[in-house]
DRENMAR-794981 format. One record per residue (C-alpha): residue number from 1; z, x, y. Coordinates in Angstrom, 2 decimals, decimal comma, always signed. Layout:
! DRENMAR-794981
[NUM [Z X Y]]
...
END
This chain:
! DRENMAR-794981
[1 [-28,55 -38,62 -12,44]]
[2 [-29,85 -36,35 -15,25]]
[3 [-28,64 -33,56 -16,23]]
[4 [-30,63 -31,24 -14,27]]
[5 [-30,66 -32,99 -11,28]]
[6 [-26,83 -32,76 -11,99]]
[7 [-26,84 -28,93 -12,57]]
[8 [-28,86 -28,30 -9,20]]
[9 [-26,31 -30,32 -7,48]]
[10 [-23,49 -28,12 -8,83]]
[11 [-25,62 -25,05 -8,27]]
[12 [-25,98 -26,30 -4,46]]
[13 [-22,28 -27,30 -3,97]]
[14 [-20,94 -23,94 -5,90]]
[15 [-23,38 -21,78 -3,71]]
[16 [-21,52 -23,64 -0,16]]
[17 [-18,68 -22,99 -1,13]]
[18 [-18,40 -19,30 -2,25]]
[19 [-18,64 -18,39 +1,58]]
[20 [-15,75 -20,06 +2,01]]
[21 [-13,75 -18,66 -0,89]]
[22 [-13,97 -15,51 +0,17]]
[23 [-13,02 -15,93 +3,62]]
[24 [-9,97 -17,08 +2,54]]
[25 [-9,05 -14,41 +0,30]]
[26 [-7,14 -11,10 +1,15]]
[27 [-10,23 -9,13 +1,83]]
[28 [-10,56 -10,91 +5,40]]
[29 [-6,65 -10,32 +6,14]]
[30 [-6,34 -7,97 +9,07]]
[31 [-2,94 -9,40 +9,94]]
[32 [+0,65 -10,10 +8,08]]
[33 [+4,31 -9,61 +8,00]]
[34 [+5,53 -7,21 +5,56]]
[35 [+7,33 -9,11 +2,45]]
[36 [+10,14 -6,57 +2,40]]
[37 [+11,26 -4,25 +4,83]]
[38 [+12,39 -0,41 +3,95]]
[39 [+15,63 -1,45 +2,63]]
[40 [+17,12 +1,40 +5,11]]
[41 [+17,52 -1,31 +7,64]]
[42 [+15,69 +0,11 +10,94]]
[43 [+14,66 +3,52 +9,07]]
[44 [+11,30 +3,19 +8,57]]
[45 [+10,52 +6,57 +8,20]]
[46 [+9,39 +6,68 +12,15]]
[47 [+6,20 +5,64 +12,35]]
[48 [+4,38 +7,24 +9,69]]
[49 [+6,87 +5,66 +7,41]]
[50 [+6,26 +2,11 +8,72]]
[51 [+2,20 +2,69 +8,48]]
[52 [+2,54 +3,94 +4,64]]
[53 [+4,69 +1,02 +4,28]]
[54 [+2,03 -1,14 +5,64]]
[55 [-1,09 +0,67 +3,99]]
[56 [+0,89 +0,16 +0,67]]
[57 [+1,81 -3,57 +0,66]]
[58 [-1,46 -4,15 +1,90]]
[59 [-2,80 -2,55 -0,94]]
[60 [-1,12 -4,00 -3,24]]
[61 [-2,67 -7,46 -2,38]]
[62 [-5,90 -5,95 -2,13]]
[63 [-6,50 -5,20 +1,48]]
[64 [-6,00 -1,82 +1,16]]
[65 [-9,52 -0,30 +1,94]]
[66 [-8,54 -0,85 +5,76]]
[67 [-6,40 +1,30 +8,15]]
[68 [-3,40 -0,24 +8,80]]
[69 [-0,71 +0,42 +11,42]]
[70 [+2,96 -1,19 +12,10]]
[71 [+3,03 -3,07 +15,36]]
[72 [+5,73 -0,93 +16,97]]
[73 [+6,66 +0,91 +19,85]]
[74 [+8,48 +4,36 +20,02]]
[75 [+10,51 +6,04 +22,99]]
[76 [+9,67 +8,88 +24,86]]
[77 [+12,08 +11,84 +23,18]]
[78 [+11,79 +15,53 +21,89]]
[79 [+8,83 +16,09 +24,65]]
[80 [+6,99 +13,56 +22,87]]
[81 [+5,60 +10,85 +24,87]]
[82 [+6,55 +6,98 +24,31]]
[83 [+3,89 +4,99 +21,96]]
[84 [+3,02 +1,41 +22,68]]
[85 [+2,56 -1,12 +19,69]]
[86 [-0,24 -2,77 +21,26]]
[87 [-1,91 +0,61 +21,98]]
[88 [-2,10 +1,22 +17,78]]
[89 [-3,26 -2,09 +16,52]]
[90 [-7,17 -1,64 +16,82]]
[91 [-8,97 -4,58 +18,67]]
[92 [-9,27 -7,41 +16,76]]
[93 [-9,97 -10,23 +15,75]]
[94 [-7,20 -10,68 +13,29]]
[95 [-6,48 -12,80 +10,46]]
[96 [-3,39 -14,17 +8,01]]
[97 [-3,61 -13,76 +4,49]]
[98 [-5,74 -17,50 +4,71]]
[99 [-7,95 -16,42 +6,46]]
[100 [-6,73 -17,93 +9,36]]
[101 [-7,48 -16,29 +12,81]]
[102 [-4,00 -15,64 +14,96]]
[103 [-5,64 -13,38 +17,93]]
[104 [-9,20 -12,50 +19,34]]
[105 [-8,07 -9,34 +20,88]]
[106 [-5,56 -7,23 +22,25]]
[107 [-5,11 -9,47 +25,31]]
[108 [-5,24 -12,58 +23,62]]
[109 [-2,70 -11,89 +20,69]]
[110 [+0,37 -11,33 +24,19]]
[111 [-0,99 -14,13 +26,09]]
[112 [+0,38 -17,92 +25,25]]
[113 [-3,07 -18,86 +23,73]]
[114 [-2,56 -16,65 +20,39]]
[115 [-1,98 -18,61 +17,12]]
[116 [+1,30 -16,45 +16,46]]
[117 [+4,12 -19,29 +14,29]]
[118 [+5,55 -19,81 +11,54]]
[119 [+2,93 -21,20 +9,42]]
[120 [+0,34 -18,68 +10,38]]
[121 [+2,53 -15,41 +10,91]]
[122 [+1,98 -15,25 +6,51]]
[123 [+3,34 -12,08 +4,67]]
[124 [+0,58 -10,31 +2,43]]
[125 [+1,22 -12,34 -0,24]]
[126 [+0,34 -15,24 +1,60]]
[127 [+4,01 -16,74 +1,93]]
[128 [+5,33 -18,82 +4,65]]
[129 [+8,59 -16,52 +5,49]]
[130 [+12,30 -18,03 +6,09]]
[131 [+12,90 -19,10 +9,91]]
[132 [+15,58 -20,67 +11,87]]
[133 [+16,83 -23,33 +9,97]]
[134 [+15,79 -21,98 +6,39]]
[135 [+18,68 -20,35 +4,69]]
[136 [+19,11 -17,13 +4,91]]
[137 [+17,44 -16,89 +8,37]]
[138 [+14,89 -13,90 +8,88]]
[139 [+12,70 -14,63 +11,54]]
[140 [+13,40 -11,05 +13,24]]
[141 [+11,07 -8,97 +13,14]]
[142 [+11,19 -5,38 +14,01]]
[143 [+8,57 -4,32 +17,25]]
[144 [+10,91 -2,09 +19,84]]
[145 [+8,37 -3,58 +22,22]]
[146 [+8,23 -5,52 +25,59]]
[147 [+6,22 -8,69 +25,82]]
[148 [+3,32 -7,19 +27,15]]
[149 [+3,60 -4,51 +24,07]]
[150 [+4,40 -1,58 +25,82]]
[151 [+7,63 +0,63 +25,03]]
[152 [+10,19 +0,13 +26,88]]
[153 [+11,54 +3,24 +29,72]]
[154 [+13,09 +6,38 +28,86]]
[155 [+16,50 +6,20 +28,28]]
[156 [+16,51 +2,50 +26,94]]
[157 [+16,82 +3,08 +23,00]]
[158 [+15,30 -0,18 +21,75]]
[159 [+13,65 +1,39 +18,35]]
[160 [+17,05 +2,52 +16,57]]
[161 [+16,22 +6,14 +17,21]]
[162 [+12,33 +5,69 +16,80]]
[163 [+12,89 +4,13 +13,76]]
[164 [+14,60 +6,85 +11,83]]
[165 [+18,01 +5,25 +12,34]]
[166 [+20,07 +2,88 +9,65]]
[167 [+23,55 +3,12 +11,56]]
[168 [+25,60 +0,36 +12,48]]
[169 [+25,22 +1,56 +16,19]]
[170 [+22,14 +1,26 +17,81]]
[171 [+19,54 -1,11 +18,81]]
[172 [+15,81 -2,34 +18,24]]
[173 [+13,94 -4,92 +20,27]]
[174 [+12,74 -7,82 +17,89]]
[175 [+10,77 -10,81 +18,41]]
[176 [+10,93 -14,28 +15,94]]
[177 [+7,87 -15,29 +14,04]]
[178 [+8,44 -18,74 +14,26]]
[179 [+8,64 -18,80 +17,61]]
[180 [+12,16 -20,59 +18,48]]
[181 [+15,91 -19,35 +18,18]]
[182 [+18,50 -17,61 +20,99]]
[183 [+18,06 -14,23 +22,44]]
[184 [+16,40 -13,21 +26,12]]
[185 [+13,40 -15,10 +25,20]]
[186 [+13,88 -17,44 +22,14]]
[187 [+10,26 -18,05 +21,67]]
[188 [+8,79 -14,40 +22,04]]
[189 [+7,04 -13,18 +19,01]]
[190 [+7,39 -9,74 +19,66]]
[191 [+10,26 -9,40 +22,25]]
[192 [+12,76 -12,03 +21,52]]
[193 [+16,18 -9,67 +21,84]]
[194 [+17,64 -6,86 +20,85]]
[195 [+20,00 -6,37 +17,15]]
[196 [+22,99 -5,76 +16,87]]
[197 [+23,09 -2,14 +14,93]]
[198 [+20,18 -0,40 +12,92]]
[199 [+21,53 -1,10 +9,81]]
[200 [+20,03 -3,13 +7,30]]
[201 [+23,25 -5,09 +7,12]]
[202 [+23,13 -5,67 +10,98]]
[203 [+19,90 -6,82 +10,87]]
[204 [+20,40 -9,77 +8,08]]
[205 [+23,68 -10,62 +10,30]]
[206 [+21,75 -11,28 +12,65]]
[207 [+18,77 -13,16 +11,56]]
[208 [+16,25 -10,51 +10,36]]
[209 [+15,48 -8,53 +7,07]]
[210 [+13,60 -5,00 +8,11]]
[211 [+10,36 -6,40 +8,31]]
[212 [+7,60 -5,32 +10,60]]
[213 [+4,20 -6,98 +11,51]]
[214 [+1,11 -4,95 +9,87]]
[215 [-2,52 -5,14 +12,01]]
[216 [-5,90 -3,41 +10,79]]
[217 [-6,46 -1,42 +13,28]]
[218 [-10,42 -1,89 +12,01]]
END
């Protein structure tokens, strides 16, 4: 092959595969687990906290020119009504830091055909995060949410005060990214079973860290 035979070739193969490079870069991420969690345990700063949090982080890894929200659910309280997770995530599609898809919509990322585990449920950076079995443990993640991604009733504090609270009493409703574990239901990604406190030392006791799951809401 001559050389310009051989530079066409290269030209050809280099022109494939930038399409591909670039979906698998950060600008196509829509979806990920925050890296680090408030430090403040299940303080978050309420909602807006937990959405700054989000925009920030996703920002940082260079996904910030979308709208990001925290997958979580408030209470009804203070004559405000309750807020549903799924109701604040945008439509979808969405996809991990790989560009790997996890959900086609709304109703496919809390049905049993979403690609929600371990190896796809990726943190901004692209990182495969610590599950059962990996020391320390920190697959729970922070939704207050049922499975079907709707807050749970009045009266039933599963949010640790709507997320302003980092006491040791208290509760919020997690789920485990990598899909397996104890708890109500072991293999819910979103509504596994509820902590044990609000603070951020309750929370690594008992298999979590503070983090949240972050969608692009479009």
């Amino acid at each position: 092959m001559n050389l310009t035979a051989r530079a066409l070739t290269c030209s050809l193969l280099f022109g494939i595969g930038l399409p591909a490079l670039a979906q698998n870069t950060p600008k196509k991420m829509t979806y990920f687990i925050t890296s680090e969690g408030s430090g403040k345990g299940a303080d978050l700063g309420g909602l807006a906290g937990a959405d700054q949090h989000c925009q920030m982080l996703a920002k940082a890894a260079g996904a910030g020119k979308r709208n990001w929200h925290a997958y979580l659910s408030t209470s009804e309280a203070g004559g405000k009504p309750a807020v549903n997770a799924k109701d604040r995530i945008g439509k979808g599609p969405w996809y991990n830091a790989k560009g790997v898809m996890v959900a086609k919509n709304v109703a496919d990322l809390h049905s049993d055909s979403n690609n929600l585990k371990k190896d796809t449920s990726l943190s901004e950076k692209g990182a495969v995060l610590n599950g059962r079995g990996d020391t320390p443990n920190q697959h729970d993640i922070l939704t207050g949410s049922q499975l079907n991604g709707t807050a749970y009733p009045a009266g039933a504090d599963k949010t640790c005060g709507n997320w302003t609270s980092s006491g040791a009493d208290g509760s919020a409703e997690v789920g485990h990214h990598d899909r397996q574990g104890g708890g109500d239901v072991p293999t819910s990604w979103n509504a596994a079973h509820a902590s044990k406190g609000c603070g951020q030392a309750n929370l690594v006791a008992t298999g979590g860290a503070g983090r949240f799951y972050c969608f692009a809401t479009k």
